[in-house]
N, C-alpha and C positions, 0 to 999 in steps of 0.2 A: 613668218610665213608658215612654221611647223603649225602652228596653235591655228590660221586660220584654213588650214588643208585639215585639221583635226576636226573642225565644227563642219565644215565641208561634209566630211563624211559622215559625221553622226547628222544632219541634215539630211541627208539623204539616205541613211536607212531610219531615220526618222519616217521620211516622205515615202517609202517602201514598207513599212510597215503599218501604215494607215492606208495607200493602195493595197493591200493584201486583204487587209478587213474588211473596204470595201468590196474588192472581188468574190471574198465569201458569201455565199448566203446564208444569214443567220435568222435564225426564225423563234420566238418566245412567246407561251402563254400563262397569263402572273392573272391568278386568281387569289382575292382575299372574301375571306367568310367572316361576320360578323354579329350579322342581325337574325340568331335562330332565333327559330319559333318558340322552340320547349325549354330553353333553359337560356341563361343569363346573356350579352352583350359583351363579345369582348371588343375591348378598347381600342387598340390600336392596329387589329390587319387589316384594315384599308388604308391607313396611312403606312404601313409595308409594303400591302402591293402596290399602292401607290408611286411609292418613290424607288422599288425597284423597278418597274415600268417605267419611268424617267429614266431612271442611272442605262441601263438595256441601251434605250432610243438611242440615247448620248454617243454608245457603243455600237451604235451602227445594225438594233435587232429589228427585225419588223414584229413588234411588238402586239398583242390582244392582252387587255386588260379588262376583264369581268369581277363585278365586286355579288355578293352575296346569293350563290348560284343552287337553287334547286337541285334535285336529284337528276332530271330529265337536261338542264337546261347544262350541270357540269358534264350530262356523258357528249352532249351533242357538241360541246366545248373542245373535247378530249375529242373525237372524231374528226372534227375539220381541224384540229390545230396535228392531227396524223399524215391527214393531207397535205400538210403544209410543209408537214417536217420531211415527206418521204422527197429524198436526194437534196435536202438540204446539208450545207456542210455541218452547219453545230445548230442544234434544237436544245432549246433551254425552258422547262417547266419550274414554275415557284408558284407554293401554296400558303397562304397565312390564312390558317384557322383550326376548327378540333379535326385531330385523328386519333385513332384506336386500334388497340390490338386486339384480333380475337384467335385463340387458338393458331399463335404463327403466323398470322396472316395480318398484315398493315389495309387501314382504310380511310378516308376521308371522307369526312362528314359532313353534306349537302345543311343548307338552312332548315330545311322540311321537314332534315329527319325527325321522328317519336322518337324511336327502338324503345319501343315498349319490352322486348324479349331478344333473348339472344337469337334466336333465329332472323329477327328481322335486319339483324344487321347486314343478309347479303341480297337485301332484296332493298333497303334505303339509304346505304352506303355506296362508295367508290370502292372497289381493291386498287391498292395501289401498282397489280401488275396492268390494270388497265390503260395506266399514265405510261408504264414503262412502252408496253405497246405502242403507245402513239407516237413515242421519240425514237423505237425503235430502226427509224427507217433513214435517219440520220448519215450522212455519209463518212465525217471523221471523228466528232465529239456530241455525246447526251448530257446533260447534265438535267436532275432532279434535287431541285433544293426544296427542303419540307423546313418549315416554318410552323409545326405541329402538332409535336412532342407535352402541348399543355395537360392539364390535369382532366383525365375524362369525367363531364361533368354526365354523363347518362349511367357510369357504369354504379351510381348507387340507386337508381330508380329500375335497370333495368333487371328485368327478371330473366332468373335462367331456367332453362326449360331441360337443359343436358348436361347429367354430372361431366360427360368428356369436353364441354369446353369447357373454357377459362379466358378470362381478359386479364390482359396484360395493364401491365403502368407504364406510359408510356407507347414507344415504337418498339416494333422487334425488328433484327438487323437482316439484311436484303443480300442477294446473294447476286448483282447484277453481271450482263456480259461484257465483255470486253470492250474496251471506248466508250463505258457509261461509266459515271455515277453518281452515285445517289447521298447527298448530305442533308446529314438529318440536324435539329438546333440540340440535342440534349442526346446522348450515346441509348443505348439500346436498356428500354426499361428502368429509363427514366425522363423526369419531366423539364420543361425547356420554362424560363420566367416569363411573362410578359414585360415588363420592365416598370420602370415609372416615367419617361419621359414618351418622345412621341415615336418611338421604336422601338421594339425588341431586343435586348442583348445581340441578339445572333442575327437578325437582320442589321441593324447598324453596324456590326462587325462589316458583314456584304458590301453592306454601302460606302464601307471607308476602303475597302480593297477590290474588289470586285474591276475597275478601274484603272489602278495602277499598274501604270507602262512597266514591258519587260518582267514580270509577275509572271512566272512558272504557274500553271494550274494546281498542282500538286502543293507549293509552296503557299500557294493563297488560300488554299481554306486550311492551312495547318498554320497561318495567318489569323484568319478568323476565329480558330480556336482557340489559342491563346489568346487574344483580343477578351472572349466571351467569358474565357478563365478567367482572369483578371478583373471583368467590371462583375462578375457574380460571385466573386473571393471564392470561386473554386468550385459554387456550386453545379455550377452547367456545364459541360463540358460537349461541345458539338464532338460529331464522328461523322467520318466520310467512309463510304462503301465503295467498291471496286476497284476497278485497274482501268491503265489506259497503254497501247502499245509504245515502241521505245521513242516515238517521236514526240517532242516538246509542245505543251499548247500553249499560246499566251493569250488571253483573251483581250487584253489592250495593247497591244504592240506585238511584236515579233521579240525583240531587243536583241541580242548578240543572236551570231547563227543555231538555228535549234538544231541542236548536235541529237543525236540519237544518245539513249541513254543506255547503259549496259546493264540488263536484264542477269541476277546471280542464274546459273543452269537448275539448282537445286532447289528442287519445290520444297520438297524436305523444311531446308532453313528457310524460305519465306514464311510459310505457315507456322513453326516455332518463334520466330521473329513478332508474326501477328500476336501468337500468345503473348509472348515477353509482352509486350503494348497493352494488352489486357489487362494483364495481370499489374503493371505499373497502375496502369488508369485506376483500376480498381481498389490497389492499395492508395494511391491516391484520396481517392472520393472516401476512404474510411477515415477518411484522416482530417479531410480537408476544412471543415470546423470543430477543430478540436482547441483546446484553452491549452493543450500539453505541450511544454516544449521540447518532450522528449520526443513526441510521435514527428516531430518534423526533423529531429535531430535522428531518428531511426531511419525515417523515409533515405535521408541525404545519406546515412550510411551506406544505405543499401546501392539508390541511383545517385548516386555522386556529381552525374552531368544528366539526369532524368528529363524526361517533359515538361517538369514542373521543377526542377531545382532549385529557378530563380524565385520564385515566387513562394515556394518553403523558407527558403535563405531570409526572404525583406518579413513572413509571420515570423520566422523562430528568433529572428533579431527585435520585431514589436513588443514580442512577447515579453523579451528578457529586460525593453528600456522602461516596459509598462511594470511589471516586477520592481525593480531598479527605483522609479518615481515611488511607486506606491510603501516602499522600504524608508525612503528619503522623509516622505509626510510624515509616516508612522513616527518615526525618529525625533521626526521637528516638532509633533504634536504632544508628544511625553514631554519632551524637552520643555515646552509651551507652558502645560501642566504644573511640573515641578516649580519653575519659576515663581508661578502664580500661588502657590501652594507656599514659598518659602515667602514670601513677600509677607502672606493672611495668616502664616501661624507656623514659626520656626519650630516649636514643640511637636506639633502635627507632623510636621514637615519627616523631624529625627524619629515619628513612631513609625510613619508613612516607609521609609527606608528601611525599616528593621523588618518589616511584614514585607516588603519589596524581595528583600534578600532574600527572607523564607520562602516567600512563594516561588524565586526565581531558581532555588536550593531544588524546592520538588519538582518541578517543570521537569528540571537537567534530571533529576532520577527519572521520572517518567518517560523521556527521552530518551535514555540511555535503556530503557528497557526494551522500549519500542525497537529500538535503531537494533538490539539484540537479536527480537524476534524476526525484524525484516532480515536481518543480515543471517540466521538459518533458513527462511525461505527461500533468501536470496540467493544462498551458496546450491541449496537442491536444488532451485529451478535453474541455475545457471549449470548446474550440474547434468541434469536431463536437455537443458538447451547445449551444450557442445557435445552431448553422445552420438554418434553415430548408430543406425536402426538399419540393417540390412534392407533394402526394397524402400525405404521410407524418402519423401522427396524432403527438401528445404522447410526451414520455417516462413510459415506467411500468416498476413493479416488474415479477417476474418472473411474482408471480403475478394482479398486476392487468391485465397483457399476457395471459395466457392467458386471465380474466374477457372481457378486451375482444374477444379473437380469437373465443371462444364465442358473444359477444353480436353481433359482424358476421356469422358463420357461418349464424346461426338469420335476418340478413336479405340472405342470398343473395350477402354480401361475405366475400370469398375471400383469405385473406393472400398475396402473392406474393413479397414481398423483407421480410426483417425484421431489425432493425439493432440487433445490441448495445454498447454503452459500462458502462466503470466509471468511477464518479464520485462523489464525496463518499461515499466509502466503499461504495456501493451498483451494484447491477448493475441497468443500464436498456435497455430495449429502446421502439422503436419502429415500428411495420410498415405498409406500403402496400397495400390492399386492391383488390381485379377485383369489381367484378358477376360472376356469371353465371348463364344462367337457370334460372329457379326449378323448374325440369323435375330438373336435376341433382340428383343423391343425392351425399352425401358421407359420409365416415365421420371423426368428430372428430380435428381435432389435438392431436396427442399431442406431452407435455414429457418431457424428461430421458430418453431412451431411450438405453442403451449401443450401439455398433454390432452389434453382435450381436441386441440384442433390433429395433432395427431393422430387421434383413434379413428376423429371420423374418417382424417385420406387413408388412413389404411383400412378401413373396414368398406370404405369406395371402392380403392384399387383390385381389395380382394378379391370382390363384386362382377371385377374385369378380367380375372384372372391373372392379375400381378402377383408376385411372391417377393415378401421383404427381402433382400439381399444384405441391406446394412442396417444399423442402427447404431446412436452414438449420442450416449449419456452425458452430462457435468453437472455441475453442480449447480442449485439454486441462485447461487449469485450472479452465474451467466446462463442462466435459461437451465430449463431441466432436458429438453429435448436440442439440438442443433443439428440435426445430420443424419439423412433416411435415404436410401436408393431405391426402388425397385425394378423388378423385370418380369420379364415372363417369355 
């Protein structure tokens, strides 16, 4: 009697929870681009938007599905699906095909486009606040999935015409309002796979979750991401933008009661929290094809239960069975050898050992010398790695150091001295920070520039009236230049 008053009621918040999605009005417009004009065929977003448009319908969206959409044909697209969305409950836009940064600004790229010039990109592009626009009018949930993040194939043909822009690799990250956001297939300033089968890492992610009763919204693309992590061994890594108020969204179900979520008071720690997450990702992604098994052996040091723990744990244990096997061969393959060797000429055999010995005599002096000089390297960089430096923050990677330099940057903290060491196989830096007032314009620091490529952005910047504030040397083995700020 318990067990069937038990199905009882999950039956009927079952059946409450599919009444509820139907009473919503949900409204989506899933465009895929494919066939440009000026540059190559990509493969699979039609079969993306495709069969996100299916999975949607499934879910109860009133769906528009446009495949290979002009400049004219995507704004009039973007217009009536504004209309559609204004006092709908959830509005849902997906895009598979190229975008591009230009100067901070994200855009979507029509079939038609040339962009013969940077200029032309705001005259035969999308901006993608235009998309936001059109979902804006949405009553409880936006969602914007980009499917986009691919390699811009215009930005080597196109000319630029203005030292102050730049194009970016990749999307730059979106700063949406409240009850949207915006998921991008590859994190900010970097590029998303196309895949090898008939989907994209990051849309097939979609498709496998996207659906699943009782799935948190919040929980389902950090779903996806892990998903995306794992089939591109680390290489891609989606990122979600925004916030959404304290109330629960499920997009397949309700599932238990959506309890309100408690919101911490302290902006403070949410935005240092968002670092933390950067700065993981980022040391992350420096790492995440590496053959070392120390770097994942560092990583675990550090994030013990990180975003990625599990999936460092299953490389640094590959690592060590493939080690392990390739020890074993070696082993069995001399062994092999000798046999054969004593079998064809016992004589050979007993000189073959004498010169064995010798050689295996110098190896261990050579060895032992090495092991020498590592080990006073070893003792001063371990030595400058456990000193404490007044003002000076932690040690990090190379690319979790440029995370953290961005993130003091945006709050008016300035790198002045920044310090590198090699240690447990990895290169760390650590750097000391200035206020200054928030009046001052700055133009980002930049990593890994050769001296040449150097001279010319500072003799640009100069141009603009910037003034070096930092500079930061090493040595040839790791780049001669790493680390420039300026301001004005």
């Amino acid at each position: 009697m318990r067990r069937l008053a038990t199905w009882t009621a999950a039956i009927a918040l079952l059946c409450a929870a599919v009444t509820s999605a139907l009473a919503e009005k949900r409204v989506a417009l899933v465009i895929g681009n494919a066939h440009y004009l000026k540059v190559g065929t990509l493969t699979n977003t039609l079969n993306d938007a495709g069969d996100i448009a299916a999975k949607l319908e499934q879910m109860h969206f009133s769906v528009a599905l446009l495949d290979d959409l002009g400049y004219d044909a995507m704004r009039r697209a973007l217009r009536e699906f504004g209309d559609k969305a204004a006092g709908a409950d959830v509005a849902l836009f997906y895009y598979a095909g190229h975008g591009m940064e230009v100067n901070r600004q994200n855009f979507l790229v029509p079939v038609d486009a040339t962009l013969k010039t940077d200029r032309d990109v705001d005259f035969e592009a999308i901006p993608l606040d235009l998309v936001m626009t059109a979902v804006d009018e949405a009553k409880s949930l936006r969602l914007v999935l980009l499917d986009a993040c691919r390699n811009n194939p215009f930005a080597n043909t196109m000319k630029m015409t203005s030292d102050s822009r730049s194009i970016g690799r990749g999307l730059s990250r979106v700063e949406p309002a409240t009850g949207t956001l915006v998921s991008f297939a590859a994190r900010e300033g970097t590029t998303a796979s196309d895949g090898d089968g008939r989907n994209s890492p990051y849309t097939s992610a979609l498709l496998d979750n996207l659906d699943t009763p009782s799935l948190e919204i919040n929980l389902l693309f950090r779903k996806v991401r892990d998903e995306v992590i794992a089939k591109t061994n680390g290489e891609q890594v989606p990122f979600t933008y925004g916030s959404l108020p304290s109330t629960q969204f499920f997009l397949a179900g309700r599932g238990p009661a959506a309890a309100p979520i408690k919101l911490p008071d302290n902006t403070a720690s949410r935005t240092d929290n968002a670092a933390s997450v950067a700065i993981e990702t980022a040391f992350w992604t420096s790492i995440a094809n590496s053959r070392n098994p120390q770097s994942y052996e560092a990583y675990l040091a550090k994030y013990p239960n990180g975003n990625f723990a599990v999936l460092a744990r299953i490389r640094l244990q590959a690592l060590k069975d493939a080690a392990e096997a390739t020890d074993k061969a070696a082993q069995q393959a001399l062994a092999e050898q000798a046999a054969q060797q004593a079998a064809a000429d016992p004589a050979a055999v007993e000189q073959t050992a004498s010169e064995q010995a010798a050689a295996k005599a110098a190896r261990a002096k050579r060895v032992a010398e090495q092991q020498r000089l590592a080990s006073l390297d070893a003792t001063k960089a371990r030595a400058i790695y456990e000193s404490k430096r007044a003002g000076f923050g932690g040690w990090m990677s190379s690319a979790g150091h440029q995370a953290d330099v961005e993130y003091h940057i945006k709050h008016h903290l300035f790198p002045v001295y920044v310090e590198g060491l090699s240690y447990g196989g990895n290169r760390l830096f650590r750097t000391l920070y200035k206020p200054l007032p928030k009046s001052v314009k700055y133009f980002n620091a930049r990593h890994g520039l050769s001296p040449s490529q150097f001279a010319d952005l500072d003799a640009q910047l100069n141009r603009q009236g910037y003034r070096r504030l930092f500079r930061q040397e090493f040595t040839d083995r790791y780049g001669t230049f790493v680390q420039a700020t300026w301001v004005k």
